[in-house]
C-alpha positions in Angstrom: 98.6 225.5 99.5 101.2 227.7 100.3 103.8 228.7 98.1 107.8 226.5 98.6 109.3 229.9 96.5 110.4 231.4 99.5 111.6 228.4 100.8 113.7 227.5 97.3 115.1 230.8 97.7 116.8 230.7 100.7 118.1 227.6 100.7 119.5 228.8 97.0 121.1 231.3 99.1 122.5 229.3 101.4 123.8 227.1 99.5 124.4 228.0 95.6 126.8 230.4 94.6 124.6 231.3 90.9 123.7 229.0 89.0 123.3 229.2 84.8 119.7 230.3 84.7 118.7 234.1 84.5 115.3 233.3 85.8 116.4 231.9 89.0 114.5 233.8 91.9 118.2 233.7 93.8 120.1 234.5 90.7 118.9 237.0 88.7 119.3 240.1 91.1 122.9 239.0 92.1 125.4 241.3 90.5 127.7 239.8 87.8 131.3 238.7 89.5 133.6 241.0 89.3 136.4 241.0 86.7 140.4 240.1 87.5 141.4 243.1 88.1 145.2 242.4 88.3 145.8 242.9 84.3 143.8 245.5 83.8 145.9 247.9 86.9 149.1 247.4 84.9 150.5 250.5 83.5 152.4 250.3 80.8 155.4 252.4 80.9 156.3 252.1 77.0 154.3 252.7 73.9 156.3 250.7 71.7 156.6 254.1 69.6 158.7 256.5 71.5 160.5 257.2 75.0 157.9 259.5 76.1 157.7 259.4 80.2 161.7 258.9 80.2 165.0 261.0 79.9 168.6 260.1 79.1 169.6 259.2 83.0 172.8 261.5 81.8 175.6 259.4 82.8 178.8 260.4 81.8 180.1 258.3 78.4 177.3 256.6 78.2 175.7 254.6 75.1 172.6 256.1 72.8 169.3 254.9 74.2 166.5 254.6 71.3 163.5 252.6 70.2 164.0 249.9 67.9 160.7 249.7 66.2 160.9 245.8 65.1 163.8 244.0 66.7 165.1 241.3 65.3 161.5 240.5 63.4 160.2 240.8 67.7 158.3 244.0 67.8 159.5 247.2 69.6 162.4 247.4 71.9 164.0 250.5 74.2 167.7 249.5 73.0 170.2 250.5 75.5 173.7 250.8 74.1 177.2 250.1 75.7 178.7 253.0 77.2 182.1 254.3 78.5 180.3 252.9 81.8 176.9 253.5 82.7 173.9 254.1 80.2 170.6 254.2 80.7 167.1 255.9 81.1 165.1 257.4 84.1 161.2 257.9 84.3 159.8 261.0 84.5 156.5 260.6 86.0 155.2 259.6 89.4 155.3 256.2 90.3 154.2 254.3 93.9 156.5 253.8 96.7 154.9 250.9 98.2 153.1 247.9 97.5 154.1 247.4 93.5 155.6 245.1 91.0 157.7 246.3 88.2 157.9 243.5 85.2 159.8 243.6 82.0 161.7 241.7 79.8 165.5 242.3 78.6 168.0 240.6 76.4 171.3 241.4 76.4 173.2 241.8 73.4 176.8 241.8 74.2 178.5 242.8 77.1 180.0 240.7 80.0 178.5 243.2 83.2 175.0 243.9 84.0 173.0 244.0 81.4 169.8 245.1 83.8 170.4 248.3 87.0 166.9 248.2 87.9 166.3 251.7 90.6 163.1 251.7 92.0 161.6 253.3 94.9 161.0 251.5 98.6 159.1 254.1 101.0 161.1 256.8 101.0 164.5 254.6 100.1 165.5 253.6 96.8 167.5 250.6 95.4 168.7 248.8 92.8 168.5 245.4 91.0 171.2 244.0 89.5 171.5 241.4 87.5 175.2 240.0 86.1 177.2 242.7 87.7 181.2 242.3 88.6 181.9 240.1 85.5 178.3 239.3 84.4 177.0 237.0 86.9 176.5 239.1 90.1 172.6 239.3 91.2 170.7 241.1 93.9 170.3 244.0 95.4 172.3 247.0 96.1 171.8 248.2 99.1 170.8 246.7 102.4 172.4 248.1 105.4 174.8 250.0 103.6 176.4 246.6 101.6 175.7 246.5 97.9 174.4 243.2 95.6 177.8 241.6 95.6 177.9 241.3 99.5 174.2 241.2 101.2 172.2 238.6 101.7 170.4 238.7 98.6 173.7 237.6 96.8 173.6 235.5 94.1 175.9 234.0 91.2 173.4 233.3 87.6 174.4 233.0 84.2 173.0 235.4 81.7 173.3 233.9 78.6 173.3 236.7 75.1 170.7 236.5 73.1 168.2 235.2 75.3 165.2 236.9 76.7 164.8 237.2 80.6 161.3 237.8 82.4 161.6 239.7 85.5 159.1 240.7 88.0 159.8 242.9 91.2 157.7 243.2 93.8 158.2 245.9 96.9 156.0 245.9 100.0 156.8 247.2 103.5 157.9 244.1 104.8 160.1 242.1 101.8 161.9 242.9 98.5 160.9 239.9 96.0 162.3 239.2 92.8 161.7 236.5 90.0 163.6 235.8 86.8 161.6 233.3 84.1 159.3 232.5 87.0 162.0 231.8 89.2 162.3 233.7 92.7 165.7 234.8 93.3 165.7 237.4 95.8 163.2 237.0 98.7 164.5 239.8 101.4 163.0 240.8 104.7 163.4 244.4 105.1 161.5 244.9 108.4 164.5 247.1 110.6 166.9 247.3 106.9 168.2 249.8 106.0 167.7 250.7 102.3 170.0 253.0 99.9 171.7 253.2 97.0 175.1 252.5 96.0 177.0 255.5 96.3 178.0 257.0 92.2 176.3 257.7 89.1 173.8 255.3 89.3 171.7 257.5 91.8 170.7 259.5 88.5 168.4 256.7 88.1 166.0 257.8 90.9 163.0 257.2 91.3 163.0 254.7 88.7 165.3 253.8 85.9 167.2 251.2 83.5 170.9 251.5 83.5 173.2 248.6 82.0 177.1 248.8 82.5 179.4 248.3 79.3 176.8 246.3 77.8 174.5 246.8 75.1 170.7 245.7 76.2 167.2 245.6 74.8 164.0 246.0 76.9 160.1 245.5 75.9 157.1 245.5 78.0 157.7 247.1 80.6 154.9 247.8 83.5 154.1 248.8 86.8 151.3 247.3 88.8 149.9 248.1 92.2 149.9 244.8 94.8 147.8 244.6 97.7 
């Protein structure tokens, strides 16, 4: 009689995608699947020890920027103090122009402007994030086509409540600027034919990439970079 194993191991082929045994004749040469890979791309851009990869963004009056090595019984925090006006830190390494998301998570202390100026690069472009500018509720994105977050279409008015930590994620591609806050998407912009800058001032001194606040006093933890298809 002719051997079925041929047979059995095509139609495994066809139609299994692995089953649990390693002595399958389908099986047991098949690589293993690969592993998520998402998690494992994110750069972490603090240590939890030090400010290494940053500098003081050098903003005129602004507020010390240190580690915090155990806030408030939480673990390590960069804590940004208030300022004349502007304080903040820049990054001093390379970082990708395209196709990345920048998550962190800040809390604000006290303060009643932004508590978050997040400058990141977009091709050759840069812009900012801004969350609770012009009295503390102000969000988006300064600029697009030369208007800044308080008058562009990715305008928005969101409390920021003290105290309270805020999970945001930032994603830049060529053709949108998304961003989410607790899971929520706020900003969802087409850039295709935008024009992207900064506002005009101080803040540029955050370039390529930077955390600035504005006459508030903010802590930030976990903060990464991750490359997005």
């Amino acid at each position: 009689m002719k051997s079925i194993a041929p047979i059995f191991v095509l139609l495994c082929a066809l139609f299994l995608n692995g089953c649990a045994s390693s002595d399958c004749d389908c099986c047991k040469d098949k690589p293993a699947p690969a592993q998520a890979g998402a998690a494992s791309a994110a750069k972490n851009l603090f240590d939890g020890k030090s400010l290494a990869g940053w500098k003081d963004s050098g903003f005129a009056g602004a507020g010390e920027t240190k580690v915090e090595p155990n806030f408030r019984g939480q673990g390590p925090v960069i804590l940004i103090e208030a300022g004349q006006s502007l304080s903040g830190i820049t990054f001093t390494n390379p970082v990708p122009k395209q196709n990345f998301e920048i998550t962190l998570e800040a809390l604000k202390v006290q303060g009643n402007d932004f508590f978050i100026g997040l400058t990141f690069p977009v091709a050759e472009a840069h812009a900012t994030l801004v969350l609770g500018g012009w009295g503390g509720a102000t969000t988006g994105i300064s600029s697009i086509d030369g208007l800044d977050a308080s008058e562009n279409d990715t305008t928005k008015f969101l409390g920021y409540d003290k105290d309270k930590w805020f999970r945001i994620r930032m994603k830049v591609t060529p053709a949108k600027l998304e961003t989410w806050i607790n899971d929520e998407k706020v900003v969802d912009q087409d850039i295709k034919e935008r024009r992207i800058s900064m506002r005009f001032g101080e803040i540029e001194s955050s370039v390529p990439f930077g955390i600035a606040t504005y006459q508030t006093t903010t802590v930030v933890r976990k903060v990464e970079i991750t490359p997005v298809p």
